[in-house]
Structures are given as structure tokens and as C-alpha cells.
C-alpha positions in Angstrom: -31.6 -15.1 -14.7 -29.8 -16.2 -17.7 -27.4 -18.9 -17.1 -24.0 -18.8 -18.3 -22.6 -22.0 -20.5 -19.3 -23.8 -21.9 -18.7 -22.6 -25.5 -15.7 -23.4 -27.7 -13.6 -19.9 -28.3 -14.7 -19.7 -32.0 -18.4 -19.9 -30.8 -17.8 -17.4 -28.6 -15.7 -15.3 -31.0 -18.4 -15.5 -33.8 -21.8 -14.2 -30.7 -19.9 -11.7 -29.7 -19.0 -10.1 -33.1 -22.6 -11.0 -33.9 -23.9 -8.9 -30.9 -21.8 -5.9 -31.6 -23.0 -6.2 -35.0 -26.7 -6.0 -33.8 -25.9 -2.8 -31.3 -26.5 0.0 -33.3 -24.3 2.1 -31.4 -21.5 0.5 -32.2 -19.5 0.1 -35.6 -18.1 -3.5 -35.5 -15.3 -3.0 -38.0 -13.7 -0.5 -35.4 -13.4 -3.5 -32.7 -11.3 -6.2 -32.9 -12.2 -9.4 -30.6 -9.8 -12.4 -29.0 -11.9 -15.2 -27.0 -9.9 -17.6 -24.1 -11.7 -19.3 -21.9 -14.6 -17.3 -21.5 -12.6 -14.2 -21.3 -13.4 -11.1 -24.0 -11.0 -8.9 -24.8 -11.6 -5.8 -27.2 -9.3 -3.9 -29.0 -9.3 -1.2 -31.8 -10.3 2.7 -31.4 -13.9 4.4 -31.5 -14.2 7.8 -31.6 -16.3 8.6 -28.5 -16.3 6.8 -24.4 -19.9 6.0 -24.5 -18.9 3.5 -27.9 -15.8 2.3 -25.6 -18.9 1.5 -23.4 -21.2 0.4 -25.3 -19.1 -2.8 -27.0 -18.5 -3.6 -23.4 -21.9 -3.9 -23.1 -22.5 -5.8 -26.2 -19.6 -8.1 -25.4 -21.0 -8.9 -21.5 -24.4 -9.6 -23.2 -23.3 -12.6 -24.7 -23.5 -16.1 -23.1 -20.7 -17.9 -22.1 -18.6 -14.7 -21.6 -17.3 -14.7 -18.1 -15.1 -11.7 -18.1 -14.1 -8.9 -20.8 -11.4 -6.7 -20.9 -11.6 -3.6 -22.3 -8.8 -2.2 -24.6 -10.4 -0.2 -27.1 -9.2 3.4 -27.1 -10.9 6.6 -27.9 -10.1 8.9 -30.3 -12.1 12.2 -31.2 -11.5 13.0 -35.0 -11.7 16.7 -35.6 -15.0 17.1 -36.5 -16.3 16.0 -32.7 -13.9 17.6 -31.1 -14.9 19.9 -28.5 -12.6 22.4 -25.9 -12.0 21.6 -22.4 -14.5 24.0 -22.0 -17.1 23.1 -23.8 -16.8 19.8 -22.7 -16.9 21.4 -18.7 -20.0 23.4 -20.1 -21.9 20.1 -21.5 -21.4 18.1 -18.4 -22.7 20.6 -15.7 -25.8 20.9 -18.0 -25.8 17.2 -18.1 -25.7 16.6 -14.4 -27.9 19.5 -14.0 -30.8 18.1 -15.9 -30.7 14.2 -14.7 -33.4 14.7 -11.8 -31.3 11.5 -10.4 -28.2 13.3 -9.7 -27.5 16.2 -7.3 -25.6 18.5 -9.2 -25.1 21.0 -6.5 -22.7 18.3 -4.9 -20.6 16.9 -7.6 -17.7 19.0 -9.5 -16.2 18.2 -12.7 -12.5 18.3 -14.0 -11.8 18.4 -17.9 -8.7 17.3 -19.1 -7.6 17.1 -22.6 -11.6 15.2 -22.9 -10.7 13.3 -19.9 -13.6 14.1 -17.3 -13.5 13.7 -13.6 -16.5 13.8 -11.7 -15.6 14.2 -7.1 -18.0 15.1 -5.1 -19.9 13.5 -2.2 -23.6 11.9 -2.9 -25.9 9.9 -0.3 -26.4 7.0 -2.2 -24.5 4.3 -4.8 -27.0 5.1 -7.7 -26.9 8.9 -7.5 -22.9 8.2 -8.3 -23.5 5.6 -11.0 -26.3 8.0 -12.4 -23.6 10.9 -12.1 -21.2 8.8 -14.3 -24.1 7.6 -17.0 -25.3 11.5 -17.4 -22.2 12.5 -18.7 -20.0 9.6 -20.7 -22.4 9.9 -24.1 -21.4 13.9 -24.7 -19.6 14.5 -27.3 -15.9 14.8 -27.2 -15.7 12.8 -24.1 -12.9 10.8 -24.1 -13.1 8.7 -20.3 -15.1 9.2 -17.2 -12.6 9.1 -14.0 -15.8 8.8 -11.4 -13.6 9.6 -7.9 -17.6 10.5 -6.0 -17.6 9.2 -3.0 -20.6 8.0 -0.8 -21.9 9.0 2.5 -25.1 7.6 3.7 -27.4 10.6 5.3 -28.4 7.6 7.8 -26.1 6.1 9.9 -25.6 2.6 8.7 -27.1 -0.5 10.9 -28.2 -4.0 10.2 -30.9 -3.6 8.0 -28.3 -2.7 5.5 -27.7 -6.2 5.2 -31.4 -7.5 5.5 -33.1 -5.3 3.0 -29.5 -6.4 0.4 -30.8 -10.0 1.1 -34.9 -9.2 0.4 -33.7 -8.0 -3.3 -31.3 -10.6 -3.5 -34.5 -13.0 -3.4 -36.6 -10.7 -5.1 -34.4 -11.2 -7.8 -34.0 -15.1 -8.1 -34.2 -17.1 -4.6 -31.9 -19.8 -6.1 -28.8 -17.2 -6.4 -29.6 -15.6 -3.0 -28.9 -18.7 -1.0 -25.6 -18.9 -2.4 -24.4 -15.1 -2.0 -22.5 -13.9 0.9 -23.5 -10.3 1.8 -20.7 -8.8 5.2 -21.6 -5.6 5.5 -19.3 -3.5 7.4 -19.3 0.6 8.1 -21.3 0.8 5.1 -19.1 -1.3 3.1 -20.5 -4.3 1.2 -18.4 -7.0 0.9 -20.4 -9.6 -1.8 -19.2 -13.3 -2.0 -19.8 -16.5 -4.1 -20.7 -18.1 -7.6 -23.1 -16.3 -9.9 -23.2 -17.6 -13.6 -23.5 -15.3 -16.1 -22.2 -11.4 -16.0 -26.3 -11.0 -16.3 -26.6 -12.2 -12.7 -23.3 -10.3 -11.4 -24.8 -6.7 -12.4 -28.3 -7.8 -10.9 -26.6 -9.0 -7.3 -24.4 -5.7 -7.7 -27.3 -3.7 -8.3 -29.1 -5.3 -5.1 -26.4 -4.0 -3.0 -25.9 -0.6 -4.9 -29.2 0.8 -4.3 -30.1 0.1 -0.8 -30.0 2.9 1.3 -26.9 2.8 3.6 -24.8 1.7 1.4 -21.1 3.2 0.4 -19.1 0.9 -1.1 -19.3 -2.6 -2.6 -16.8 -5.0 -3.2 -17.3 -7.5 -5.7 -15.9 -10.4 -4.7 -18.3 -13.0 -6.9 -17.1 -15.3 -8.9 -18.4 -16.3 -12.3 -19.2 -20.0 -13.1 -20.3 -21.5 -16.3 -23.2 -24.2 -15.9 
């Protein structure tokens, strides 16, 4: 996994603008970026959710970056903008055809483009797959993802042994140092990870094991 390292703020500053000027779905000259201490933050406004999303992306890509926050607001100019119900029309379609999600369970609420997806699913991914089928339609303005998960098998210690296999599937060097508790199907995860490269992979681990219904991130990011 890539390692995270010390960079001045300017250095930092000028790979981040660099990477959101690479990502072709986004427009650089609509996001503003401030660098402290390894933490992003991203202003300015976009015109769609899955742009917001997408110079998150870009931004967490980076080396060095340790944490970003997200300011950037959307705004739909008139020629993207779509009715509530269109938008409702779009995202059961969306859900609908993403042979990772079950539709059947999950119910949407539009709001002035704000979309809210409830619903109960059996695993992490079919939630985070609910979430991704829907944020890149047109006119969306945010995803509120309130699904919640219920594991069709009750949960028992394998939970934590099969997080721990793809923990060192992964990289055996970070897997000594993570601390998986898992508790009613809650997965608490502990200790130092080094770039936001190996936070999503350790996340993911624990996301897509059968069992699971929650994670809590409780890593911590360290530069090398």
C-alpha cells in the first residue's frame, strides 16, 4: 500500500490542484484548495454531487493528505435541472438496474434534489453500492444514505476471523497493527494506517465480510 509522507503545505497545495487538474470529471477552476498540516479542505460550487465527490476523490489520492474536508457546494444551473420527480424516476431505474443492489428493499425520498435512500439490506456493500448507483444522475444535489444493515446470518466469531484474513490479504505489515472488536455485528477498527489509500482498503476489509452491520473507523492516519 502507498505510504503516506511529510510534505510542506505548498507541496501539498500545488499535487492536489495537480490531481484535480488530471481527473477529468472535475473542472479545477470551480474548486478552491487550503493545505494545514496534511489536512485538505475544498471549497467552491460544482454543479452536480457526483463532482462534489469526485474532487474528494482526487484530493484523498494525493500523498501526504491525511484528511480532507469537504465544503464544496452543489448547484444545478437551469439547464440540468430536473423535478423532484424525475429525479425519484431516475434513481428507482438506477437502483433497479445495478444487479448489486436490491431495489425491492430500499426506498427513495427526493427533496428539492436532495435524495434519501432507507431501506434495510443484508450486507455493507449492497448499501455503499445503493449510494454509488444513484449520486452521478443528473440533478442530484446530495445522497442522505439512512440504509441500515441486517446480516441474514446471525453474527459469530468468524466475523472477526475472516476481517483479519483480508486484512493480511491485503498487506501483512498493516494487519498486525489493526485492532478489529467486533460486537453484535458492529465493527469497531483501531490503530495507525498511513495513507487514506490504506484507510479505504482496511475499511473495505471490514465492509464486505458477511456479518457485518456497522463499522466504526476509529484509525488514525500517520505520515511515515
Amino acid at each position: 500500500m502507498t505510504q503516506a509522507i511529510k510534505k510542506s503545505n505548498t507541496q501539498s497545495h500545488h499535487d492536489v490542484l495537480e490531481e484535480l487538474k488530471w481527473d477529468s470529471r472535475v473542472d479545477e477552476t470551480e474548486v478552491g484548495v487550503q493545505v494545514a498540516g496534511g489536512v485538505v479542505t475544498l471549497t467552491g460550487t460544482v454543479t452536480s454531487w457526483a463532482k462534489r465527490v469526485a474532487a474528494q476523490e482526487a484530493a484523498r489520492r494525493v500523498i501526504g493528505v491525511l484528511d480532507v474536508a469537504n465544503d464544496i457546494t452543489v448547484k444545478v444551473p437551469g439547464g440540468l435541472a430536473r423535478s423532484d420527480t424525475e429525479i425519484a424516476q431516475a434513481v428507482r431505474q438506477a437502483l433497479e438496474w445495478d444487479v448489486f443492489v436490491p431495489n425491492e428493499k430500499i426506498t427513495s425520498t427526493v427533496t428539492d434534489g436532495w435524495v434519501t435512500l432507507e431501506g434495510p439490506v443484508e450486507r455493507w456493500s449492497q448499501r455503499d453500492d445503493a449510494e454509488r448507483a444513484v449520486r452521478n444522475l443528473t440533478g442530484v444535489k446530495m445522497v442522505v444514505n439512512k440504509i441500515s444493515v441486517t446480516p441474514a446470518k446471525p453474527v459469530t466469531g468468524d466475523v472477526r476471523k475472516a476481517i483479519e484474513q483480508a486484512l493480511e490479504r491485503r498487506a501483512e505489515r498493516e494487519a498486525r497493527q489493526i485492532g478489529v472488536d467486533v460486537r453484535d455485528g458492529t465493527v469497531t477498527l483501531t490503530g495507525p494506517v498511513h495513507s487514506w489509500a490504506e484507510r479505504k482498503s482496511v475499511l473495505a476489509a471490514a465492509r464486505f465480510t458477511p456479518g457485518v452491520r456497522a463499522v466504526e473507523d476509529h484509525l488514525r492516519t500517520e505520515p511515515v
